[in-house]
Backbone as JSON Lines, residues from 0, in Angstrom:
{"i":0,"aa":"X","n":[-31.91,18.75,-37.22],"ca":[-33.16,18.19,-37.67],"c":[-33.16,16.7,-37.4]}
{"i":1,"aa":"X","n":[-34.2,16.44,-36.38],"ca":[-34.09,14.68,-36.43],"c":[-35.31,14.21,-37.34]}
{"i":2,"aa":"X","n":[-34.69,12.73,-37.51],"ca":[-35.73,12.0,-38.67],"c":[-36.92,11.61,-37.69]}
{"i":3,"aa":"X","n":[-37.99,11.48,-38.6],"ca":[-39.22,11.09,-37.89],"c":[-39.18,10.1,-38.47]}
{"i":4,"aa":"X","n":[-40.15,8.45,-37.73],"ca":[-40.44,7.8,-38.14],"c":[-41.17,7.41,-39.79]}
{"i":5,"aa":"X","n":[-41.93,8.5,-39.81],"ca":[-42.67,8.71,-41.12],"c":[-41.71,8.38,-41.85]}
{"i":6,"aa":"X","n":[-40.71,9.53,-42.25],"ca":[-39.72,9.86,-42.98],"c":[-38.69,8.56,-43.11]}
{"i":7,"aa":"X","n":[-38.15,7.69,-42.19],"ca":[-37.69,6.98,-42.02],"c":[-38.61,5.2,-42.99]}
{"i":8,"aa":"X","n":[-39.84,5.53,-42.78],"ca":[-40.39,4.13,-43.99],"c":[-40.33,4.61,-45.14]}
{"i":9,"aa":"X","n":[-40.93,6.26,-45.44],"ca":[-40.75,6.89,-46.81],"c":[-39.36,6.22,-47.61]}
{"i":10,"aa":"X","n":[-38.16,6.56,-46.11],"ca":[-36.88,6.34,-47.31],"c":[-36.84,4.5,-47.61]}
{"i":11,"aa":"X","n":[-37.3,3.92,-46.32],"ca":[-36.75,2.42,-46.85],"c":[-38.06,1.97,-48.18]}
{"i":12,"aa":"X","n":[-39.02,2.71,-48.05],"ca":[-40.45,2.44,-49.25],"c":[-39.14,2.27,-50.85]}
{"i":13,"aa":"X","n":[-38.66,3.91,-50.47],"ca":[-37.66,4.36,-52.11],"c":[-36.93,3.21,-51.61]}
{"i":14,"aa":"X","n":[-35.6,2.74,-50.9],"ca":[-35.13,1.82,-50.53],"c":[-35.32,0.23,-51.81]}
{"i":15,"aa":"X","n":[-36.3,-0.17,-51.01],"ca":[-37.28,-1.46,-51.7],"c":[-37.54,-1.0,-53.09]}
{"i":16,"aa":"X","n":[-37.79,0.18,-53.67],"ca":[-38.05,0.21,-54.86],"c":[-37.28,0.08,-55.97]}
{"i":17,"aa":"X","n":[-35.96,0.53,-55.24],"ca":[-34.57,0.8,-56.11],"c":[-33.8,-0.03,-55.77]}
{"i":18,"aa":"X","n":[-33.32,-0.42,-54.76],"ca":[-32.21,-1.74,-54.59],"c":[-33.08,-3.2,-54.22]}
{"i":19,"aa":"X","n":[-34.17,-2.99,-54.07],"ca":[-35.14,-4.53,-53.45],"c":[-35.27,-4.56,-51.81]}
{"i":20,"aa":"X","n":[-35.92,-5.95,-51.55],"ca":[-35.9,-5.86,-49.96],"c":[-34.89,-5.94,-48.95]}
{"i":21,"aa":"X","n":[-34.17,-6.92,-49.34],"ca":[-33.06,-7.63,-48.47],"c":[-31.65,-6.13,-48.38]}
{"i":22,"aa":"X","n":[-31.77,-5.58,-49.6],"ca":[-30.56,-4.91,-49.86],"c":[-31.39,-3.39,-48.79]}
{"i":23,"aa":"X","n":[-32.4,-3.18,-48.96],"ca":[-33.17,-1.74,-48.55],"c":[-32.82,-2.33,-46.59]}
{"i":24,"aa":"X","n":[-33.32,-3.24,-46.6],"ca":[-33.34,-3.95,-45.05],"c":[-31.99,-3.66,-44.36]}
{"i":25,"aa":"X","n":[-31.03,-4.02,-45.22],"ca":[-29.35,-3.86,-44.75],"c":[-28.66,-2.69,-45.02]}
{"i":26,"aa":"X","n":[-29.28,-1.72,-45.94],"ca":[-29.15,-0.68,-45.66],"c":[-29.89,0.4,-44.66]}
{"i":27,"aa":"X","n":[-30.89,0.1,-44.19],"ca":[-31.71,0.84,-43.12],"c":[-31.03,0.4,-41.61]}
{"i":28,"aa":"X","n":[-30.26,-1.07,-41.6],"ca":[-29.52,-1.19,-40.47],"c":[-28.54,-0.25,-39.94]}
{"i":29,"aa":"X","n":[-27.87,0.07,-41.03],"ca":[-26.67,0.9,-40.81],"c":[-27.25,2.52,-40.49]}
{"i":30,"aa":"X","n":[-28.8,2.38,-40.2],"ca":[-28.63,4.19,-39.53],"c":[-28.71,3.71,-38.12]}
{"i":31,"aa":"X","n":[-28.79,5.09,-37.39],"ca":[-28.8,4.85,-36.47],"c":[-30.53,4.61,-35.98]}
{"i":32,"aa":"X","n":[-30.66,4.39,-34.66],"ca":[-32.38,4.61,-34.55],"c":[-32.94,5.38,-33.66]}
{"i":33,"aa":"X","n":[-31.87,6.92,-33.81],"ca":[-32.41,7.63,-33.11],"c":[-31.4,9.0,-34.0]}
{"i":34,"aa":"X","n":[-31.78,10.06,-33.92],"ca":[-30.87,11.28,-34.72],"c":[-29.68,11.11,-34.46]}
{"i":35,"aa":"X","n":[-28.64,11.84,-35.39],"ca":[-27.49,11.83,-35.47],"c":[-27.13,12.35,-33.95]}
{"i":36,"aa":"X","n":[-27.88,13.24,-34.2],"ca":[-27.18,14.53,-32.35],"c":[-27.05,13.45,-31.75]}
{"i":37,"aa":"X","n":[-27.92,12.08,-31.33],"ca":[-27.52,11.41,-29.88],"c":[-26.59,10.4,-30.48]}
{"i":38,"aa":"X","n":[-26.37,9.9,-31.26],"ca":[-24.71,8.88,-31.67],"c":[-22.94,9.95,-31.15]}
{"i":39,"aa":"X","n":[-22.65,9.29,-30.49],"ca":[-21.57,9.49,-29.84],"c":[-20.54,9.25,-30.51]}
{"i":40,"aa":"X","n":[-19.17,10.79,-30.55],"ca":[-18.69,11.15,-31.59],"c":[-17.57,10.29,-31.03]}
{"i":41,"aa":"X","n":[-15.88,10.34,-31.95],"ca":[-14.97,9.82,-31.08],"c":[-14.57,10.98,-30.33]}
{"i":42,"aa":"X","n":[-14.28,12.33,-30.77],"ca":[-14.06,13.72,-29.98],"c":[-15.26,13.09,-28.12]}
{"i":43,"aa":"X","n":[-16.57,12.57,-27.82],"ca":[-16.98,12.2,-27.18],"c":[-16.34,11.36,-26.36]}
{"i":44,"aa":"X","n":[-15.61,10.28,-27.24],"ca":[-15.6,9.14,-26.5],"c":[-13.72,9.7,-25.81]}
{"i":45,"aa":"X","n":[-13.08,10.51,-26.42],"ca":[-11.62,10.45,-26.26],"c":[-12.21,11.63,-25.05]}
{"i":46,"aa":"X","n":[-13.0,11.89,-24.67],"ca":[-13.45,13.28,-23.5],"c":[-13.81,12.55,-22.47]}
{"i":47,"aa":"X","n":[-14.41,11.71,-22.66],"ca":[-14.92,10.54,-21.61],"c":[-14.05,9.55,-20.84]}
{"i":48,"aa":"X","n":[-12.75,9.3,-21.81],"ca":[-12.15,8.15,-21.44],"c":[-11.03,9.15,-20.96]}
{"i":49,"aa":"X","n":[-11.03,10.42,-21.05],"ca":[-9.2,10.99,-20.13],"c":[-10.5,11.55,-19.01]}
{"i":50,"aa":"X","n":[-11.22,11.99,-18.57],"ca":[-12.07,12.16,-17.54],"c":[-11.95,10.92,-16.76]}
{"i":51,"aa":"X","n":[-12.0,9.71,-17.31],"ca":[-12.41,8.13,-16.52],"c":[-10.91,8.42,-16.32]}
{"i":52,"aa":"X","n":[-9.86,8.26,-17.06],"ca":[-8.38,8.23,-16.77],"c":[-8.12,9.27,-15.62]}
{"i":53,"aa":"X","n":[-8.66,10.26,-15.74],"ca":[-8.48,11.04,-14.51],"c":[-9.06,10.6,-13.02]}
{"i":54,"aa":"X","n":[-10.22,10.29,-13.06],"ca":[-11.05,9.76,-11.77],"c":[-10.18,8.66,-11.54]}
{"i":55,"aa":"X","n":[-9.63,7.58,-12.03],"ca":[-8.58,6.61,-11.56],"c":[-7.5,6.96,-11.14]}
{"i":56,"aa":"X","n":[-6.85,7.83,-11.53],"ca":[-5.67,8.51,-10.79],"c":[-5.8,8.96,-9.78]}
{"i":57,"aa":"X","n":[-6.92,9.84,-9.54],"ca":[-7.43,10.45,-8.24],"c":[-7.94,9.51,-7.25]}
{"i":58,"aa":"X","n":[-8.7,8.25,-7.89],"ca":[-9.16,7.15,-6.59],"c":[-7.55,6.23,-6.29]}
{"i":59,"aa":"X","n":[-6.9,6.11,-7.42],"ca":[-5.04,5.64,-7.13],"c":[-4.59,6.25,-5.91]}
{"i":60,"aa":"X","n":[-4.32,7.56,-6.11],"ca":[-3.75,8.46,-5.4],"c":[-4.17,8.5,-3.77]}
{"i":61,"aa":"X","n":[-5.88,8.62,-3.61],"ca":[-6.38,8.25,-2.41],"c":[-6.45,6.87,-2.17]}
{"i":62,"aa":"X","n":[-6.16,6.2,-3.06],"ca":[-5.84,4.72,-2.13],"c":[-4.33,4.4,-1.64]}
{"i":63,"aa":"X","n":[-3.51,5.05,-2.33],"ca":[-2.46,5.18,-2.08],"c":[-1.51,5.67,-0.51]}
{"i":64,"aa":"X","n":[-2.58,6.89,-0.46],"ca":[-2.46,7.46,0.85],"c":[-3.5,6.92,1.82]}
{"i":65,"aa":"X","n":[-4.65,6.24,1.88],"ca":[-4.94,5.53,2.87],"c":[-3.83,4.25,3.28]}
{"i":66,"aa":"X","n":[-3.61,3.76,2.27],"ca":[-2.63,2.49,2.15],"c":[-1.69,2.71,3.65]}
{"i":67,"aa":"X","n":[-1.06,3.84,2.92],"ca":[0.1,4.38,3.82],"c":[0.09,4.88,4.86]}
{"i":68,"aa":"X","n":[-1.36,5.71,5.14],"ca":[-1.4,5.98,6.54],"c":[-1.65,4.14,7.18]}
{"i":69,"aa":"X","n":[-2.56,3.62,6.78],"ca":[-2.85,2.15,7.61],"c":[-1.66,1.24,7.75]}
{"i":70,"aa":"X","n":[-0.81,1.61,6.78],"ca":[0.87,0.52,7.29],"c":[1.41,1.52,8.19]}
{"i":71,"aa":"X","n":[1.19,2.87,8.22],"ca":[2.26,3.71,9.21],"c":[1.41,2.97,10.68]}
{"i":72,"aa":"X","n":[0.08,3.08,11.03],"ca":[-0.79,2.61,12.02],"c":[-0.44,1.47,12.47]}
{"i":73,"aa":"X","n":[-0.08,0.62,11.72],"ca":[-0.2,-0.72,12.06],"c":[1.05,-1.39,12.43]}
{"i":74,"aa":"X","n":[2.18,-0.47,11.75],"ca":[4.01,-0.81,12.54],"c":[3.74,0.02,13.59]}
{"i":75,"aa":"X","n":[3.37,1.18,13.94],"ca":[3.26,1.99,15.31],"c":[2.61,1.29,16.38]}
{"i":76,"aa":"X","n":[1.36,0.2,15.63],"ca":[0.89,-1.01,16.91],"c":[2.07,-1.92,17.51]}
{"i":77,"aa":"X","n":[2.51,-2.35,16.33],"ca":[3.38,-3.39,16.17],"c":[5.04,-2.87,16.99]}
{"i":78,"aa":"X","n":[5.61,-1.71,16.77],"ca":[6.54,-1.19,17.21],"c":[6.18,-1.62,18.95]}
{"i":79,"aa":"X","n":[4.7,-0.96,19.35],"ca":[4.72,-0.82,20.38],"c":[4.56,-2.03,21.09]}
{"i":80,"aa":"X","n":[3.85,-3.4,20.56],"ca":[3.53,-4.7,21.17],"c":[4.68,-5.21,21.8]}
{"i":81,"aa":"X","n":[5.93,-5.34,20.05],"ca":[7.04,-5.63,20.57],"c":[8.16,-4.55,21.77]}
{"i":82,"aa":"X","n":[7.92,-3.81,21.34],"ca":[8.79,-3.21,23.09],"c":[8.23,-4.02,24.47]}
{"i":83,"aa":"X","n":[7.29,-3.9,24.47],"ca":[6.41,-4.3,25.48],"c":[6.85,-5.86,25.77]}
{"i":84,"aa":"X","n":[6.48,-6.77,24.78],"ca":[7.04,-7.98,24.8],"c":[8.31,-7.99,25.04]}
{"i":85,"aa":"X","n":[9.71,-7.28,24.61],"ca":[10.73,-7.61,25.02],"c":[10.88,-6.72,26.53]}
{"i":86,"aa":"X","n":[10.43,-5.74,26.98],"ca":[10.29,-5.46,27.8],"c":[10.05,-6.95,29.13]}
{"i":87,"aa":"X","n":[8.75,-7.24,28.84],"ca":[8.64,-8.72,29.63],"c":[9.61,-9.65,29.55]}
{"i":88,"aa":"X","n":[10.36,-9.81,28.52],"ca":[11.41,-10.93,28.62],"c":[12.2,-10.61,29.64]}
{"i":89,"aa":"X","n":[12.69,-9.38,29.1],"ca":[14.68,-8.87,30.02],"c":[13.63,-9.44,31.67]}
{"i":90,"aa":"X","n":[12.74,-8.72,32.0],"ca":[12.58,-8.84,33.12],"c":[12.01,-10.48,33.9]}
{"i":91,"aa":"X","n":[11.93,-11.31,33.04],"ca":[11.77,-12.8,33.19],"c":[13.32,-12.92,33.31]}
{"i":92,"aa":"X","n":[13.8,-12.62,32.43],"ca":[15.22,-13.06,32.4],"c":[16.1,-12.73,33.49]}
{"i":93,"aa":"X","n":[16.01,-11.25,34.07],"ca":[16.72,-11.16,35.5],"c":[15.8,-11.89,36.43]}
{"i":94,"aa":"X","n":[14.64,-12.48,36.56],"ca":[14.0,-12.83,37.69],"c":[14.46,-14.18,37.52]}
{"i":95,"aa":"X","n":[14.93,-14.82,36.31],"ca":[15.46,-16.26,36.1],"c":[16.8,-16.4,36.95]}
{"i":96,"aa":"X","n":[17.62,-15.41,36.21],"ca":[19.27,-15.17,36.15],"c":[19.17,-14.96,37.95]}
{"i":97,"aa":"X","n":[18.48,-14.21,38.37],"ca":[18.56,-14.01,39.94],"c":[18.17,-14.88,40.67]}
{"i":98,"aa":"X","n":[16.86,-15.9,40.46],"ca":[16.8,-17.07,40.95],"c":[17.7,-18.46,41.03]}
{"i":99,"aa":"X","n":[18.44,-18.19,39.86],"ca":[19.68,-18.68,39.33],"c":[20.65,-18.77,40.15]}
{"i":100,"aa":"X","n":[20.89,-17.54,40.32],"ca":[21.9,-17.14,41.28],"c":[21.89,-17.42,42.59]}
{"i":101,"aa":"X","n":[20.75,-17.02,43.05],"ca":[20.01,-17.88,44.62],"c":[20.03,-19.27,44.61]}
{"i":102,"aa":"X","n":[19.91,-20.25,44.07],"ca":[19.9,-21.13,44.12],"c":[21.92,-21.72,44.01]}
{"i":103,"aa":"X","n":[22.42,-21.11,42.83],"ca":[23.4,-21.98,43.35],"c":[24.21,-21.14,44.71]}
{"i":104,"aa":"X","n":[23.84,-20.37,44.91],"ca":[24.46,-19.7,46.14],"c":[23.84,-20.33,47.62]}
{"i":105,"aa":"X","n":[22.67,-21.16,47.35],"ca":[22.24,-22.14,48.76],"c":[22.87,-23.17,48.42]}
{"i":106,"aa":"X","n":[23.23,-23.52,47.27],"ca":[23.88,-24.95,46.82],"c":[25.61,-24.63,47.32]}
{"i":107,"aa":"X","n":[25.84,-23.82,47.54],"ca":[27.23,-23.6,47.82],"c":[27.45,-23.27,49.52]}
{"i":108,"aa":"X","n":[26.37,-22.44,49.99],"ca":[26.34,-22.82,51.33],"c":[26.07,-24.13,51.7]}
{"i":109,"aa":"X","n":[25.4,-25.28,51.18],"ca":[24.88,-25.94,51.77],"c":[26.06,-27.09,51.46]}
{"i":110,"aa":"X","n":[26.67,-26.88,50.79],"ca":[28.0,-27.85,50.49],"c":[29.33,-27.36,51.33]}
């Protein structure tokens, strides 16, 4: 059964008659201003908040595993840059070491 407005001045009218204004006023605060059915129980609120606790675990969990696939992605770039880069060195390095070698080997003919 929800209260109707009517019903609701009826009680603060008795209210004012029996405790006065100020006291009827501060007691009419404390209802709610709409029926009991829609005030939210704690059984409500403890249903709501392991549901929210759940949806965070589950968005955890998938951030977790995006996380991890994008660091596996991003050393597999990285794995591959650097091969590549040391790849280019060794082969600077024999084209050095061999020019190297050519050179003091005209320096030794030529002496």
């Amino acid at each position: 059964m929800t209260v109707q407005q009517r019903q609701r001045r009826h009680l603060q009218e008795a209210l004012v008659n029996t405790l006065g204004t100020e006291s009827a006023d501060t007691l009419m605060e404390y209802l709610p201003p709409v029926g009991w059915a829609d005030v939210a129980t704690k059984a409500d609120l403890e249903h709501h908040a392991a549901a929210t606790k759940k949806d965070l675990e589950h968005l955890a969990d998938r951030f977790d595993k995006k996380l991890e696939a994008t660091e596996h992605r991003i050393m597999a770039q990285v794995d591959e840059k650097l091969k590549t880069q040391f790849y280019w060195l060794v082969m600077i390095m024999i084209a050095l070491l061999s020019l190297q070698g050519a050179v003091v080997t005209a320096i030794i003919k030529l002496t």
